[in-house]
N, CA, C and O atoms as a Tripos MOL2 file, in Angstrom:
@<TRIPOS>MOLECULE
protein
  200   199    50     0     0
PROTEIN
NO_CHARGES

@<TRIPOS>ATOM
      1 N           0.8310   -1.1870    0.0000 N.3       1 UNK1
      2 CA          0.0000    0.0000    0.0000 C.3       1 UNK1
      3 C           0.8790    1.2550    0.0000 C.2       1 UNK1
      4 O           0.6570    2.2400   -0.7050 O.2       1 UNK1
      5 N           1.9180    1.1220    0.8770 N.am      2 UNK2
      6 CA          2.8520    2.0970    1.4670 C.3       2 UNK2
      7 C           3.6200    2.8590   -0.5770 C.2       2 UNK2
      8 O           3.6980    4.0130   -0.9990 O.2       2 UNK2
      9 N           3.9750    1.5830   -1.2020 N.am      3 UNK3
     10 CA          4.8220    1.2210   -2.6140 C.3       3 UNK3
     11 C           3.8830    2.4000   -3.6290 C.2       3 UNK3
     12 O           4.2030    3.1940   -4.5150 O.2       3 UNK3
     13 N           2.1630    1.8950   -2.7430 N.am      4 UNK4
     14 CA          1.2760    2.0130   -4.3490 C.3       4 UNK4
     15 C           0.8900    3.4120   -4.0430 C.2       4 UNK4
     16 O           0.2840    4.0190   -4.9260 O.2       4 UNK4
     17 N           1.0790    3.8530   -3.2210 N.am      5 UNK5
     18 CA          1.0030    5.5180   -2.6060 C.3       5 UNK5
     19 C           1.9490    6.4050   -3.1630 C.2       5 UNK5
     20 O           1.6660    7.6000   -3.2520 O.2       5 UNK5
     21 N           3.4190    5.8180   -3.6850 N.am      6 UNK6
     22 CA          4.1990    6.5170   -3.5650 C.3       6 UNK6
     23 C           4.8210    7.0460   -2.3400 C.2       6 UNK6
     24 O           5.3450    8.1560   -2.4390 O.2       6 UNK6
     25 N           4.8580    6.3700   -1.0600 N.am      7 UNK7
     26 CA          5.1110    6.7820    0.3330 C.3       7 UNK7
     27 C           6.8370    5.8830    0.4540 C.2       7 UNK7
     28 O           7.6100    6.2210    1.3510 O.2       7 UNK7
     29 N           7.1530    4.9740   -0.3690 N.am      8 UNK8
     30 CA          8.1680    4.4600   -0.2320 C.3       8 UNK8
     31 C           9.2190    3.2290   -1.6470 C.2       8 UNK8
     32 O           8.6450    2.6690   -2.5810 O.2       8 UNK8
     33 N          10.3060    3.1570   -1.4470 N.am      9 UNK9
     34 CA         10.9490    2.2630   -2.9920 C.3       9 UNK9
     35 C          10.1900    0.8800   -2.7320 C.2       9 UNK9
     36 O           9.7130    0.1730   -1.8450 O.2       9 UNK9
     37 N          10.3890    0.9680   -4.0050 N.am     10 UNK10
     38 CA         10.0270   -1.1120   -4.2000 C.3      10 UNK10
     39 C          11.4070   -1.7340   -3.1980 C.2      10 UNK10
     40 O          11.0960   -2.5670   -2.3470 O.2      10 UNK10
     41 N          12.7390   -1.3750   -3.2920 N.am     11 UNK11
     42 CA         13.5210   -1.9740   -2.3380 C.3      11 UNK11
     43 C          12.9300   -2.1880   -1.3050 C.2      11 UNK11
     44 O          13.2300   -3.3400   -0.9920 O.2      11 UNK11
     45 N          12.1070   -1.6780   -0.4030 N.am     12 UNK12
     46 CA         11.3900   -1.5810    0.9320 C.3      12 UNK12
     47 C          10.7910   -2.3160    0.6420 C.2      12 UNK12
     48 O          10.6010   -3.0760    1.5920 O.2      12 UNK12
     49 N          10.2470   -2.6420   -0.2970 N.am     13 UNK13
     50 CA          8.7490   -3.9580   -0.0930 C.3      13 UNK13
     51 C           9.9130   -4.9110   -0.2410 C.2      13 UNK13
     52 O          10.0650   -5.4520    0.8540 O.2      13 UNK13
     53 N          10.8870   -5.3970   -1.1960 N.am     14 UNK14
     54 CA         11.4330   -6.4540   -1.3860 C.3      14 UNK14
     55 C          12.5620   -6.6900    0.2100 C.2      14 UNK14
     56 O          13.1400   -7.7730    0.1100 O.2      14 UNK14
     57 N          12.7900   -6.2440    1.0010 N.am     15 UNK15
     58 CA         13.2550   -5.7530    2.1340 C.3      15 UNK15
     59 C          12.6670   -6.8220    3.0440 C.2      15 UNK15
     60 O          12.8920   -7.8910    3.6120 O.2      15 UNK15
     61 N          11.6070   -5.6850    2.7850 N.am     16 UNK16
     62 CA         10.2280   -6.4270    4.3010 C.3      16 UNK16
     63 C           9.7560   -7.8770    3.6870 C.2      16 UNK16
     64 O           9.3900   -8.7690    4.4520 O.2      16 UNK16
     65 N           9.7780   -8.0220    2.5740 N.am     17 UNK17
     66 CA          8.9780   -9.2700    2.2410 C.3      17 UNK17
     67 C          10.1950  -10.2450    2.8820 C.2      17 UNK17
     68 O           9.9550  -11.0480    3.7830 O.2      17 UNK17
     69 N          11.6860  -10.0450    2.2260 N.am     18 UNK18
     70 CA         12.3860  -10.9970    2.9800 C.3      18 UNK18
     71 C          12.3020  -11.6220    4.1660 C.2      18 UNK18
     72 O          12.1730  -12.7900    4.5340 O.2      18 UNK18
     73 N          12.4770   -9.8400    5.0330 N.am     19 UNK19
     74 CA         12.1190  -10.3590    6.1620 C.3      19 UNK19
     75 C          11.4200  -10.9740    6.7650 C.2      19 UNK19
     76 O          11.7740  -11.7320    7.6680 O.2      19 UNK19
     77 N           9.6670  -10.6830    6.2050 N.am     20 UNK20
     78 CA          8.4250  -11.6380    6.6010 C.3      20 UNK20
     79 C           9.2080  -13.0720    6.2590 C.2      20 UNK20
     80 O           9.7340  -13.5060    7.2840 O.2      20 UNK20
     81 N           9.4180  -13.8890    5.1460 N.am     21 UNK21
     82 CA         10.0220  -14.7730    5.2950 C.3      21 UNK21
     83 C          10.6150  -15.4120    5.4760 C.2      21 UNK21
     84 O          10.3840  -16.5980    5.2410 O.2      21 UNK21
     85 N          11.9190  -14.8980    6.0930 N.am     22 UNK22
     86 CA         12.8190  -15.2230    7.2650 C.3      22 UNK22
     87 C          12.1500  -15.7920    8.5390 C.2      22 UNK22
     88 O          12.5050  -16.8230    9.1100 O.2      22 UNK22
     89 N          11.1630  -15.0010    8.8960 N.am     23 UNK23
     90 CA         10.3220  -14.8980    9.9350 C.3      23 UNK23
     91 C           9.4720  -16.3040   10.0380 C.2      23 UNK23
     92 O           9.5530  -17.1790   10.9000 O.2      23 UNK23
     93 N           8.7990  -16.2460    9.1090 N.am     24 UNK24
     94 CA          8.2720  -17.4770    8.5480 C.3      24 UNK24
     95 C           9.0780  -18.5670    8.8400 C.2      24 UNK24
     96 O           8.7330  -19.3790    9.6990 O.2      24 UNK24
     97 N           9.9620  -18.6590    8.3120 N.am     25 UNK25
     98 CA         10.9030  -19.8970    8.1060 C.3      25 UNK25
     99 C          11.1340  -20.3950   10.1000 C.2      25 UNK25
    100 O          10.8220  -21.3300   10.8370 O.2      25 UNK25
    101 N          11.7560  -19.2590   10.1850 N.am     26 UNK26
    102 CA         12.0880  -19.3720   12.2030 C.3      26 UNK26
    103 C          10.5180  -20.3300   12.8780 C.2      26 UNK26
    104 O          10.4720  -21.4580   13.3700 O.2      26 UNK26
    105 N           9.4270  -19.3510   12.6410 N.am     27 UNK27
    106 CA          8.3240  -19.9630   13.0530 C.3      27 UNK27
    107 C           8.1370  -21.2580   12.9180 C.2      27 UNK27
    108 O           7.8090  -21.9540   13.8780 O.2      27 UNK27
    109 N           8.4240  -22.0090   11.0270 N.am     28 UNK28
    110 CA          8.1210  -23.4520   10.6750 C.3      28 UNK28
    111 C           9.0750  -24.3160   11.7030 C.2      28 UNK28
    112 O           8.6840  -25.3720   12.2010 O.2      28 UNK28
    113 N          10.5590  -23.6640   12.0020 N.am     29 UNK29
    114 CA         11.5860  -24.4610   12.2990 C.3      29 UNK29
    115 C          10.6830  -24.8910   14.0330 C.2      29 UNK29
    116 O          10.4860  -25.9980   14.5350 O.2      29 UNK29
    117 N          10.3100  -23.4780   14.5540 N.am     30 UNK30
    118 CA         10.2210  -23.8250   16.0390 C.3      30 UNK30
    119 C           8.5620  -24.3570   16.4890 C.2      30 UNK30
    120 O           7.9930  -24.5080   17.5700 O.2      30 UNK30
    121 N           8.1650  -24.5350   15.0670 N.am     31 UNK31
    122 CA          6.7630  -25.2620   15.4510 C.3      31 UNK31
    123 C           6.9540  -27.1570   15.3400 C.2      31 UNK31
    124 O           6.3240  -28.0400   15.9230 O.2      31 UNK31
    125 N           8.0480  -27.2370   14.3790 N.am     32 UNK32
    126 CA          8.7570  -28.5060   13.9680 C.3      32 UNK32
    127 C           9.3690  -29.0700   15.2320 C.2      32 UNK32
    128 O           9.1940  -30.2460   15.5510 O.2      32 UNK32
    129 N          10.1400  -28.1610   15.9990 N.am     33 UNK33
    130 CA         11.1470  -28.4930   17.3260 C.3      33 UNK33
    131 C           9.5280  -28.5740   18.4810 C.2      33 UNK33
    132 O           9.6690  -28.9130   19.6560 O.2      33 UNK33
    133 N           8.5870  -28.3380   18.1070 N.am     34 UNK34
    134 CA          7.4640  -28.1360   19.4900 C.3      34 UNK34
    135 C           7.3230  -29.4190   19.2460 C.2      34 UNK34
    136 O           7.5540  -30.1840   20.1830 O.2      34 UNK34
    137 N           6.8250  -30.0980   17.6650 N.am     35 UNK35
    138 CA          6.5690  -31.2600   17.2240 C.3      35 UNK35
    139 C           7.1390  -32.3700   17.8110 C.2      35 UNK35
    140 O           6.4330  -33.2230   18.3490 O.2      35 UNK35
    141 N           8.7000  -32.4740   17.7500 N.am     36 UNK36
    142 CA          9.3200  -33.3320   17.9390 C.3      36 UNK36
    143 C           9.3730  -33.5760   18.8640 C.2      36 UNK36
    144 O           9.3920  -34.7800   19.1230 O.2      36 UNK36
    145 N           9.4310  -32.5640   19.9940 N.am     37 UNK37
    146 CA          9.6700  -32.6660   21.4230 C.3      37 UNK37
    147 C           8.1580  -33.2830   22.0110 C.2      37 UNK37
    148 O           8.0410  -33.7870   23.1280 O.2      37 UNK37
    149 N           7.4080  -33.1820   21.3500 N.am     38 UNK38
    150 CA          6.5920  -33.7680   21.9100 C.3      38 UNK38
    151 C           6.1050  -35.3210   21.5930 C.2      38 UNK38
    152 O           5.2840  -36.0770   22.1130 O.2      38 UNK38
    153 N           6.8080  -35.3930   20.7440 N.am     39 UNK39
    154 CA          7.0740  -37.0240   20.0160 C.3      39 UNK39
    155 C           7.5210  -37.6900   21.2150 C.2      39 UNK39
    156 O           6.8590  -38.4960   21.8690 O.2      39 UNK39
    157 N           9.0050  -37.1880   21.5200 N.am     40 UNK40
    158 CA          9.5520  -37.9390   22.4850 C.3      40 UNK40
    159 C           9.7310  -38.0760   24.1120 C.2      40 UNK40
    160 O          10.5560  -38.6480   24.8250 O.2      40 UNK40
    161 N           8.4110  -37.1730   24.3920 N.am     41 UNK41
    162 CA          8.0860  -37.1630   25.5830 C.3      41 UNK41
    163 C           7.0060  -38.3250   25.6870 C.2      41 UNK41
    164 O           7.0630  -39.1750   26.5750 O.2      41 UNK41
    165 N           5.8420  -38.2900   24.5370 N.am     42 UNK42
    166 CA          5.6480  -39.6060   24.2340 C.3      42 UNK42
    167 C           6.0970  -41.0450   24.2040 C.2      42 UNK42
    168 O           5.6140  -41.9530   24.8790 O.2      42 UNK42
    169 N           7.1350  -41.1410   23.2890 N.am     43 UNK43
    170 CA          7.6520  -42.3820   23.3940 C.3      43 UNK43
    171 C           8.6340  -42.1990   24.8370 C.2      43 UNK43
    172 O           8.8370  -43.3630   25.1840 O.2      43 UNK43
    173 N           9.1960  -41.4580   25.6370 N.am     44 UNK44
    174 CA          9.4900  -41.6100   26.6100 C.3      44 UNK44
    175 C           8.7560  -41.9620   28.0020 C.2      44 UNK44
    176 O           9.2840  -42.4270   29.0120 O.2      44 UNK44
    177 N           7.4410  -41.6290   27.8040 N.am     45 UNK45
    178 CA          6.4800  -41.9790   28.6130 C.3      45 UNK45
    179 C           5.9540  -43.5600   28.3060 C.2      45 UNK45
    180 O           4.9000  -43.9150   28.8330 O.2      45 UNK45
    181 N           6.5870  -44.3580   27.5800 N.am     46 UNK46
    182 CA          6.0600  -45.2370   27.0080 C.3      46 UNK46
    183 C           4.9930  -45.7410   25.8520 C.2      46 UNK46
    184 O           4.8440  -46.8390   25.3170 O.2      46 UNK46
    185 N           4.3370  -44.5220   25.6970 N.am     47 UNK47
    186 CA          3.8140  -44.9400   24.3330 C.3      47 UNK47
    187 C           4.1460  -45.0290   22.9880 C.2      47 UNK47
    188 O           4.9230  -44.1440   22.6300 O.2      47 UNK47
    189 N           3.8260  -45.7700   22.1800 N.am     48 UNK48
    190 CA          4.0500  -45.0260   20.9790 C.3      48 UNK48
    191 C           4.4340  -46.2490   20.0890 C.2      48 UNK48
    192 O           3.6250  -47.1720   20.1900 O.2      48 UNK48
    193 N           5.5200  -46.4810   19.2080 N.am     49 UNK49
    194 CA          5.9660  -47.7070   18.0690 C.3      49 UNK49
    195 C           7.1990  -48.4440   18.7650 C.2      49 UNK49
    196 O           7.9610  -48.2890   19.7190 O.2      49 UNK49
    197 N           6.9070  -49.4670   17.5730 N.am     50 UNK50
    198 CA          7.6010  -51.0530   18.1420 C.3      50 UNK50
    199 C           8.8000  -51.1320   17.2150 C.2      50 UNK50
    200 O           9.5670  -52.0930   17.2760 O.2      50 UNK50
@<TRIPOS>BOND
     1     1     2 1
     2     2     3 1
     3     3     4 2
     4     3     5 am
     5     5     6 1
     6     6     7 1
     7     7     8 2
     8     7     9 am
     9     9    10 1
    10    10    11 1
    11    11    12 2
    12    11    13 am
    13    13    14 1
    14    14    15 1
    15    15    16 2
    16    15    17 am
    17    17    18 1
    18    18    19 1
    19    19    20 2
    20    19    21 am
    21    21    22 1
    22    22    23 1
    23    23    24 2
    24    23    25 am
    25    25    26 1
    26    26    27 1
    27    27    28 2
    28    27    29 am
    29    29    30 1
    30    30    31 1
    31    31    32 2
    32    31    33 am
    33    33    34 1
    34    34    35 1
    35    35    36 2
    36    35    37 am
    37    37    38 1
    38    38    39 1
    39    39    40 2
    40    39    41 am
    41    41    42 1
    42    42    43 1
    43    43    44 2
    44    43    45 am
    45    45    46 1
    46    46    47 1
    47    47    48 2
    48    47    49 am
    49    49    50 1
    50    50    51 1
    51    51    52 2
    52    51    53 am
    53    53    54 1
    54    54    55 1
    55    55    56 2
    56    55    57 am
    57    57    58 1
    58    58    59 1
    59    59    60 2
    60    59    61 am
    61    61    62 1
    62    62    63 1
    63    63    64 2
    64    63    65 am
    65    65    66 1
    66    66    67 1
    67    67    68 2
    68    67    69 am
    69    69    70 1
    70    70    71 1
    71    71    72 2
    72    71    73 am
    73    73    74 1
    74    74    75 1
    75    75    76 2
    76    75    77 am
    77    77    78 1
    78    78    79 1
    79    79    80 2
    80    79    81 am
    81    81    82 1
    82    82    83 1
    83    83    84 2
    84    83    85 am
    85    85    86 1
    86    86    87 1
    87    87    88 2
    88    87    89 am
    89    89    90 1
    90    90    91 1
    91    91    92 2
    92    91    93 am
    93    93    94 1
    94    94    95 1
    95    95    96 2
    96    95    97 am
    97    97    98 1
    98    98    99 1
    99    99   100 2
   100    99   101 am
   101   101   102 1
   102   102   103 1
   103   103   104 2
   104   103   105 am
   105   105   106 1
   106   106   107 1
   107   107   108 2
   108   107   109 am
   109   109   110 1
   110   110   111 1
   111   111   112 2
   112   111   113 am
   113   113   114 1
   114   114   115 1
   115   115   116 2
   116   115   117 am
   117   117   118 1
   118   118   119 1
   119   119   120 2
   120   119   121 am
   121   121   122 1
   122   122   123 1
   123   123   124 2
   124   123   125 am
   125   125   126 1
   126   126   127 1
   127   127   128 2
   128   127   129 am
   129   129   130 1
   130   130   131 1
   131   131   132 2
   132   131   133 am
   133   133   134 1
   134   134   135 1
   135   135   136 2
   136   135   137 am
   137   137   138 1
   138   138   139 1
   139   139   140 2
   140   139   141 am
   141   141   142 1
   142   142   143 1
   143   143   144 2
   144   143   145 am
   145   145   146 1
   146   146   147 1
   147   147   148 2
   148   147   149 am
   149   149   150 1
   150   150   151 1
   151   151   152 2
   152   151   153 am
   153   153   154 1
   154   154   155 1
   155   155   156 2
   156   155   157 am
   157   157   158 1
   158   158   159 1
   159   159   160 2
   160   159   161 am
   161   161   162 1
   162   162   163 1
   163   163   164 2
   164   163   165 am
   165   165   166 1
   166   166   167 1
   167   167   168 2
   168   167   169 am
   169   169   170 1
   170   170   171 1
   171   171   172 2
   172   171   173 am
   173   173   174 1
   174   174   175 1
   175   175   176 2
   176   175   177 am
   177   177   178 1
   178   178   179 1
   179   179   180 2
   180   179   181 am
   181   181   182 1
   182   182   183 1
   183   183   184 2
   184   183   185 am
   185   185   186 1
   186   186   187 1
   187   187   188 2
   188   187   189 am
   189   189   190 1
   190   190   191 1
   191   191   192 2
   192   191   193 am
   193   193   194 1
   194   194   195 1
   195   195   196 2
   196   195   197 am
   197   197   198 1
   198   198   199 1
   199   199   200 2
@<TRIPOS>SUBSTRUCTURE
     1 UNK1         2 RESIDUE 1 A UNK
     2 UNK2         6 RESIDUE 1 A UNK
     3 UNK3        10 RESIDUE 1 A UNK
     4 UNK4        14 RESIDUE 1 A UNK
     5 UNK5        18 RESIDUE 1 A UNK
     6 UNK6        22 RESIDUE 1 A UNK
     7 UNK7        26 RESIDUE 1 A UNK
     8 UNK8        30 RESIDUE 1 A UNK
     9 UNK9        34 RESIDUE 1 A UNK
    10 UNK10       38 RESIDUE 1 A UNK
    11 UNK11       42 RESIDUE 1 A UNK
    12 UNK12       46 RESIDUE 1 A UNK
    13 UNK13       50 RESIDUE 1 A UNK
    14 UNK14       54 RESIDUE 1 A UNK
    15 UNK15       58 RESIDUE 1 A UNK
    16 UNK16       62 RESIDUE 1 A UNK
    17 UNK17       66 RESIDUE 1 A UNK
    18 UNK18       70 RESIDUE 1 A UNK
    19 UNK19       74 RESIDUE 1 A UNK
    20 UNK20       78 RESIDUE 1 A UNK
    21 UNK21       82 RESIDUE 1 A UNK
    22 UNK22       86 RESIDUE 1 A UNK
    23 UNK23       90 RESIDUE 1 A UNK
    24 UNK24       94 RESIDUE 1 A UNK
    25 UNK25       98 RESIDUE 1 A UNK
    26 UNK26      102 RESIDUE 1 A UNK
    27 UNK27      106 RESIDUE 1 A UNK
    28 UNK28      110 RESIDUE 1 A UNK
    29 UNK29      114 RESIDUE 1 A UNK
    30 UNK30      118 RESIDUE 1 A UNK
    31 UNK31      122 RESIDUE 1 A UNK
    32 UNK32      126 RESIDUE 1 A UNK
    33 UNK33      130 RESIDUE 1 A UNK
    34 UNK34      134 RESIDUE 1 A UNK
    35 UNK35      138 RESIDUE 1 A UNK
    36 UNK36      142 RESIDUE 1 A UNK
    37 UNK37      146 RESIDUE 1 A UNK
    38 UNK38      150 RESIDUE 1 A UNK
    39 UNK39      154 RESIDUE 1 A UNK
    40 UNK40      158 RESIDUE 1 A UNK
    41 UNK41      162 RESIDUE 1 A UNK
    42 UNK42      166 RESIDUE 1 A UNK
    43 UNK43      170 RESIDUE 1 A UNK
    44 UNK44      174 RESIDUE 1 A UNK
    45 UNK45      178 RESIDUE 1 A UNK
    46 UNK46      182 RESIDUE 1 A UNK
    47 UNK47      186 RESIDUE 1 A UNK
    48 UNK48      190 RESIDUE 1 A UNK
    49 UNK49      194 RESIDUE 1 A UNK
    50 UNK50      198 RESIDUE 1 A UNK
């Protein structure tokens, strides 16, 4: 919006978009590490595969 106003460069959108996806990426990694950890509190509690 900021780009289509004329309020700022396309560098700035390509900037921030990185960043949103950097961001992104951190989030997938530490929703993956919530995942796992909870896998093996599972199979540490005894449930789970043979």
């Amino acid at each position: 919006m900021r780009y289509k106003g004329g309020a700022t460069s396309y560098l700035e959108v390509l900037d921030s978009d990185t960043r949103k996806f950097a961001a992104q990426i951190t989030l997938a990694q530490a929703q993956l590490s919530e995942l796992q950890s909870i896998v093996r509190i599972y199979r540490a509690l005894g449930g789970g595969w043979e």
